[in-house]
C-alpha positions in Angstrom: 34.5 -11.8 19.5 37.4 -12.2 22.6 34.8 -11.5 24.4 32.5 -14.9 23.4 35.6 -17.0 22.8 36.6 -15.8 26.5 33.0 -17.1 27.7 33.6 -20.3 25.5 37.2 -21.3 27.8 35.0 -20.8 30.8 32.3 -23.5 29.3 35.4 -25.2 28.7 37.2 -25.1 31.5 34.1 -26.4 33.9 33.0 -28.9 31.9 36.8 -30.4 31.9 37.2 -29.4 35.6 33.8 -31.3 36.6 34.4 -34.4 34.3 37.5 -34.8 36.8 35.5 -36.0 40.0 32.7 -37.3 37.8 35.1 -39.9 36.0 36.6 -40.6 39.0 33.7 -40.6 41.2 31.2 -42.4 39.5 32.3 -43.7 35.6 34.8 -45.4 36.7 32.5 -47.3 39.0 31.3 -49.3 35.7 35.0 -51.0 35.5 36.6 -50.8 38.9 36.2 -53.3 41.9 33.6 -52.2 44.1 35.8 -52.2 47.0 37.6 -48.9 45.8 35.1 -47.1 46.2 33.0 -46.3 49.6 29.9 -46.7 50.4 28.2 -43.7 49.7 29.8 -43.7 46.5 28.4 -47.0 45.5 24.9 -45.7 46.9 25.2 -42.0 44.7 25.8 -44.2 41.7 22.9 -46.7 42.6 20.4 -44.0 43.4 21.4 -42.5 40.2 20.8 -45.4 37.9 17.4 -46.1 39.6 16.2 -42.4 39.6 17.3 -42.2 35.9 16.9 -45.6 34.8 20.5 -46.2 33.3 21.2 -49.8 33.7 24.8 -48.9 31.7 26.6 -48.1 34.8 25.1 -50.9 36.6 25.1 -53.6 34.6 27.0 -52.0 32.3 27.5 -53.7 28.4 30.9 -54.9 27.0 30.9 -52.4 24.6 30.1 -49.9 27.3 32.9 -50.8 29.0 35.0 -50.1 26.3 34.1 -46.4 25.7 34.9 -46.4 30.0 37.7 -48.0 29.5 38.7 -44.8 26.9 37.5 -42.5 29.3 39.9 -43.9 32.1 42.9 -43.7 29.5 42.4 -41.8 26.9 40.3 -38.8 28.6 41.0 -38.5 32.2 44.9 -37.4 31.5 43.5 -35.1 29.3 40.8 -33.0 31.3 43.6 -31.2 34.0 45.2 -29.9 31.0 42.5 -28.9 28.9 41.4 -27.5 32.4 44.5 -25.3 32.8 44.4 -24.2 29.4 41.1 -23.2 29.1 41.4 -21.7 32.9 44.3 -19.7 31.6 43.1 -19.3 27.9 44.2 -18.1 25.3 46.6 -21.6 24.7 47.0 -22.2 21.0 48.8 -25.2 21.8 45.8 -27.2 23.4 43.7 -27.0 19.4 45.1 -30.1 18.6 44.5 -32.3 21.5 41.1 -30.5 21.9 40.1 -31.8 18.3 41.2 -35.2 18.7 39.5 -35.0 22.2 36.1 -33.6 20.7 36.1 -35.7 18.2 36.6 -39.1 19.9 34.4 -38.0 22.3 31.5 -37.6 20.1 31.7 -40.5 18.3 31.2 -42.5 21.5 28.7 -40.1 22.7 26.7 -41.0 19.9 25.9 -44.6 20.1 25.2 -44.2 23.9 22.3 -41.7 23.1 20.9 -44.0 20.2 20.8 -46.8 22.6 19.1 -44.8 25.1 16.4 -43.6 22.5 16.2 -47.1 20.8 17.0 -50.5 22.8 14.4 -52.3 24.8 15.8 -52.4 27.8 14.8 -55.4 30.0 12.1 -55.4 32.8 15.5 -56.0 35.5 17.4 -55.9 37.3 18.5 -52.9 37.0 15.6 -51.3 34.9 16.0 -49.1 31.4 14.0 -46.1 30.1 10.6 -47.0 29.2 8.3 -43.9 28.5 9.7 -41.4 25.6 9.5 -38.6 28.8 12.5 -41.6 30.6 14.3 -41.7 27.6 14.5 -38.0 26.9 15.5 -37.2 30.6 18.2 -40.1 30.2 19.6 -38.7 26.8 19.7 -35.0 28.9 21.8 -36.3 30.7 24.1 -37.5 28.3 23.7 -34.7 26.4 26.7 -32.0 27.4 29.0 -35.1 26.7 28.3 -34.6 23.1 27.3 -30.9 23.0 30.2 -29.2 24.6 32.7 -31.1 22.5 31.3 -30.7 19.5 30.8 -26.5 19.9 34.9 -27.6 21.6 35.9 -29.0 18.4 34.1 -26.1 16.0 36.1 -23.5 18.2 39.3 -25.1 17.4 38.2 -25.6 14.4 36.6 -22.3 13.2 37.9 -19.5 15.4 40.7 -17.6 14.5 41.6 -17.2 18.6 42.8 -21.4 18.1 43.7 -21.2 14.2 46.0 -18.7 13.7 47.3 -20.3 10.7 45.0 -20.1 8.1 44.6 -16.7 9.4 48.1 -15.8 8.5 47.7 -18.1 5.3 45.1 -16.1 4.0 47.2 -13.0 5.2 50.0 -14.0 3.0 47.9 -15.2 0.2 46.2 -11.8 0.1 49.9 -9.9 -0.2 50.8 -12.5 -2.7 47.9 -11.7 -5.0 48.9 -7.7 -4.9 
């Protein structure tokens, strides 16, 4: 069981390591002037909402925005530290953030995916998914955000590496019962 919890920090610790540059890089793009960023910055992020049709980061809703804007002050902070912890592992004291982490996470994740599955995205300018084959590809992409912290927060949740209390709970209820 260490050794699959051990394998879970590494999951961990690259999908928070990556989700550095990628806020940085390219979500942040959906809120920040233009001129922050260079040109081939601008250009990854427009060749990636054309080859996967995700008008969001171009023309990106208000309530888009929003879940950025969470991303930018909420998250970013967070993913070094869940990084180091996860790097280094066996940190007990990262469960809590983690849950709150996984769980606000996923609930933004969520509505992104049902609007990539359900709206009717306009013809332009920057075109939507159209075919269910555009749509799935989209929602893949999406995807790890609402994967990893979901399996994130069942391992803080769940495993006994992250909650040693009820562990020790159910330790002492067992001697108090003798």
């Amino acid at each position: 069981m260490a050794t699959f919890i051990r394998v879970l920090e590494w999951l961990f610790f690259l999908y928070f390591a990556s989700h550095i540059p990628i806020t940085l890089a390219i979500d942040l793009q959906a809120l920040l002037p233009t001129e922050y960023y260079t040109q081939s910055l601008q250009d990854l992020l427009k060749w990636y909402a054309a080859e996967f049709k995700d008008p969001m980061m171009m023309a990106p809703p208000a309530w888009f925005k929003s879940f950025v804007f969470c991303e930018a002050l909420l998250q970013a902070p967070f993913f070094p530290v869940a990084a180091y912890a996860f790097f280094k592992g066996g940190c007990p004291w990262i469960r809590t953030p983690a849950i709150v982490y996984a769980t606000h996470v996923a609930t933004t994740v969520v509505p992104i995916i049902a609007h990539v599955l359900f709206h009717d995205f306009p013809k332009g300018p920057h075109p939507g998914p159209e075919t269910p084959a555009e749509r799935l590809t989209l929602t893949a992409i999406y995807a790890p955000y609402l994967l990893v912290p979901i399996v994130l927060l069942l391992t803080m949740l769940f495993s006994t590496a992250y909650n040693g209390e009820l562990r020790g709970a159910k330790v002492q209820t067992g001697k108090k019962s003798r």
